[in-house]
N, C-alpha and C positions, 0 to 999 in steps of 0.2 A: 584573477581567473582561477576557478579551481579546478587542478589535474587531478581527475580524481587516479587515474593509471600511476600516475605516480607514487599514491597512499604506498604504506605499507598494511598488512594486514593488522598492525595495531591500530594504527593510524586510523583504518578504515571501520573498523570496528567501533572504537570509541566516538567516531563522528558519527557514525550509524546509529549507537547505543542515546550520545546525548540529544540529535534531532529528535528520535522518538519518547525520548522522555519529555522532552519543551513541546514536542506535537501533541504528544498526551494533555498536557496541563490547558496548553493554547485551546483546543478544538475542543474540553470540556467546557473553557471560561467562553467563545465566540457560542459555543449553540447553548448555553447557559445565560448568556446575556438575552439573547435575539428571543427564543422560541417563547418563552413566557410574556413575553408583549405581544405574541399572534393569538387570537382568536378565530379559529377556522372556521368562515364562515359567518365573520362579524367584522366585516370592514369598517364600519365605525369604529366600533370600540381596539379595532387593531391600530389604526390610524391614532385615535386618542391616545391611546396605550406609550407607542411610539415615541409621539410629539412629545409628551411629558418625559422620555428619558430616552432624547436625541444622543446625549456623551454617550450612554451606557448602550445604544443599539450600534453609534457608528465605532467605539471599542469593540464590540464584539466582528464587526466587520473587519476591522482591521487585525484580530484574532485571527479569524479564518483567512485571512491573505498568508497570515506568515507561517502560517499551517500548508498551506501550500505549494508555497516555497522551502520550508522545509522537507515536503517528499520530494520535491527533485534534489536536494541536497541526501537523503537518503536514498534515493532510486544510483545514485551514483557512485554512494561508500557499498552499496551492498552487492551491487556491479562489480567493485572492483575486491570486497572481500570472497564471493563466490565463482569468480572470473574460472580460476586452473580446476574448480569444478565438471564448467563445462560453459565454453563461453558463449555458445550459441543460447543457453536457455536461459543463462545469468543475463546476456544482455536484451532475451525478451523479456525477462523481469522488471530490468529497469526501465526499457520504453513502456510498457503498461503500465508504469505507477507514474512515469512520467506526463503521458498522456490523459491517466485520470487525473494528475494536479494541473492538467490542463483546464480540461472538463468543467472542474470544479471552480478556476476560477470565473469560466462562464456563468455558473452556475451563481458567485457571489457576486455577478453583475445585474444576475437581476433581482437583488437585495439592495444594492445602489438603487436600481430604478424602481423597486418601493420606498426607499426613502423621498427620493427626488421627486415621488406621486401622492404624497401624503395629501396634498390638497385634493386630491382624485380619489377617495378610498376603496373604491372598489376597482380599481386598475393597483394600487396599490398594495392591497389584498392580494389579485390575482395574480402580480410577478414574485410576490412572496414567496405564494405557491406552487410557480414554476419553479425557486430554487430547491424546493421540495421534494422536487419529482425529479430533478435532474442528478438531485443529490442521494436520491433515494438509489434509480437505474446507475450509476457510474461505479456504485459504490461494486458491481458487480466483475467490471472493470480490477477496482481495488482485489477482488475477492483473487481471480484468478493471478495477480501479480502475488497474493498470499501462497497458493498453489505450485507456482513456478519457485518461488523460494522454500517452500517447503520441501518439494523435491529435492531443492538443489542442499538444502541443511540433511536431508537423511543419507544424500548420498556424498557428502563432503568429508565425512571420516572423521573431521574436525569437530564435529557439532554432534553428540548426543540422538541416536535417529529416533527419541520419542518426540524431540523437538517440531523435527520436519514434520511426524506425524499430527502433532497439535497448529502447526501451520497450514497444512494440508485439514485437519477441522476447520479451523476457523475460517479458511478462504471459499469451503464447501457454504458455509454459513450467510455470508456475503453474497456468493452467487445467488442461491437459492433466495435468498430476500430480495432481491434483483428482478430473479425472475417471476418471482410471484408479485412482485411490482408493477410489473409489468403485463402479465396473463390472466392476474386475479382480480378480479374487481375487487372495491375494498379491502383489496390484503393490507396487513399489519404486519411488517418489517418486525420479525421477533427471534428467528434464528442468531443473527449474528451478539444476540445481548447475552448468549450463552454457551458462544462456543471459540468465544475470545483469548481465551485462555493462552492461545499458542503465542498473541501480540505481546502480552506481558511479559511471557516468558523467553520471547528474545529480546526485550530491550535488556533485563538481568545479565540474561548472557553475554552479550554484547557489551555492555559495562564493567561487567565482574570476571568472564574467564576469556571474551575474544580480547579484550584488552591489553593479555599477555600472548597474546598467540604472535608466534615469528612466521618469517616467510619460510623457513626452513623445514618449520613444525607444520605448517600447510602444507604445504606441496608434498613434506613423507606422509602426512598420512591419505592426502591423497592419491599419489603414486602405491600408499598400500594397499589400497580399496583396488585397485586395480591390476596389483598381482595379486588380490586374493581367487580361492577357485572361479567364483561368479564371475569377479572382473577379467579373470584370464580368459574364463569361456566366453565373453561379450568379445573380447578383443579377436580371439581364435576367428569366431564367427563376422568380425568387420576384416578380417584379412581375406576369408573367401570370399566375401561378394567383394571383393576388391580385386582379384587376382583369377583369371580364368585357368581351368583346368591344365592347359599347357605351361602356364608360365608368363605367358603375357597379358597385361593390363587387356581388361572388354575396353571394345571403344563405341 
């Protein structure tokens, strides 16, 4: 069983850093294998396509499975490296990459069930194209669990805040294809092909400098982000609405 509470933040770091590096490789080589054997809009020739490179469509399935399982194994190290951030956002970070590696393997069942409809080609075709869609809208899911780590990297003290802000692009990038997915007729998912940048740039991190990061070196310079002036006056300002004018708690 994995505790992820237990990690250290090296620990946490470097599982964090190598999942997204094998997600990387996996989720190029599964929609690498699959997409070039569909022709939209030609169930015959998608079905023929198919059948002649049965290994190479049901690898790439098996691709995206462990792509999957990988974000919950990342939704869990980044949970627990961004936790004394701020645990309420860290852990809606993780339930939303959780719940899109959910999604998604819904998504890669109805890839199963164009295979198992190859004799059907045009049912075969069309579940195709549900994973399509489902993978297109989810991804927006994805985008916002980008967003909530972004945040959580520019106000972590540990992490460089251009970072968060390249996380905070790129998860704009996601939504946005998302919702024009969804509102736009014939939209073309093209934002996030170019505002990726912030993905790459924490797996490095995460590899290269969270790898040496202590619990000790976390939490000061978290703890310093929050005596600095801003963090003092955030704090000032959660002890009044906490504390009524006389001295006793509002009830």
């Amino acid at each position: 069983m994995l505790t992820f509470n237990a990690w250290t933040p090296r620990t946490a770091s470097l599982v964090a850093g190598t999942a997204l590096a094998l997600l990387a490789v996996l989720a190029g080589f599964g929609f690498g294998a699959i997409m070039p054997l569909v022709t939209p809009g030609d169930a015959a020739a998608t079905a023929r396509d198919i059948s002649a490179a049965r290994p190479l469509f049901l690898a790439g399935i098996a691709g995206m499975l462990a792509v999957s399982i990988l974000d919950l194994i990342v939704a869990g190290a980044l949970y627990t490296l961004f936790k004394p951030v701020n645990p309420l956002v860290s852990a809606l970070a993780g339930w939303a990459r959780v719940v899109f590696a959910g999604v998604f393997m819904v998504a890669i069942g109805r890839l199963v069930s164009g295979y198992l409809l190859l004799d059907r080609p045009t049912e075969a075709l069309q579940a195709i194209e549900q994973f399509s869609v489902i993978w297109e809208i989810v991804l927006g899911l994805f985008g916002i669990h980008l967003l909530l780590v972004g945040y959580l990297a520019y106000r972590s003290g540990f992490m460089a805040r251009i970072f968060g802000i390249l996380l905070v692009i790129a998860g704009i990038g996601y939504l946005a294809d998302a919702l024009g997915t969804v509102f736009v007729d014939g939209f073309t998912a093209v934002f996030r092909q170019f505002l990726f940048v912030g993905e790459v740039v924490l797996i490095f991190w995460l590899l290269i400098r969270g790898r040496r990061l202590t619990p000790g070196e976390r939490q000061g310079t978290v703890e310093a982000d929050r005596m600095s002036p801003v963090g003092h006056a955030r704090a000032n300002a959660d002890a009044a609405r906490t504390w009524s004018g006389d001295g006793r708690r509002p009830v």
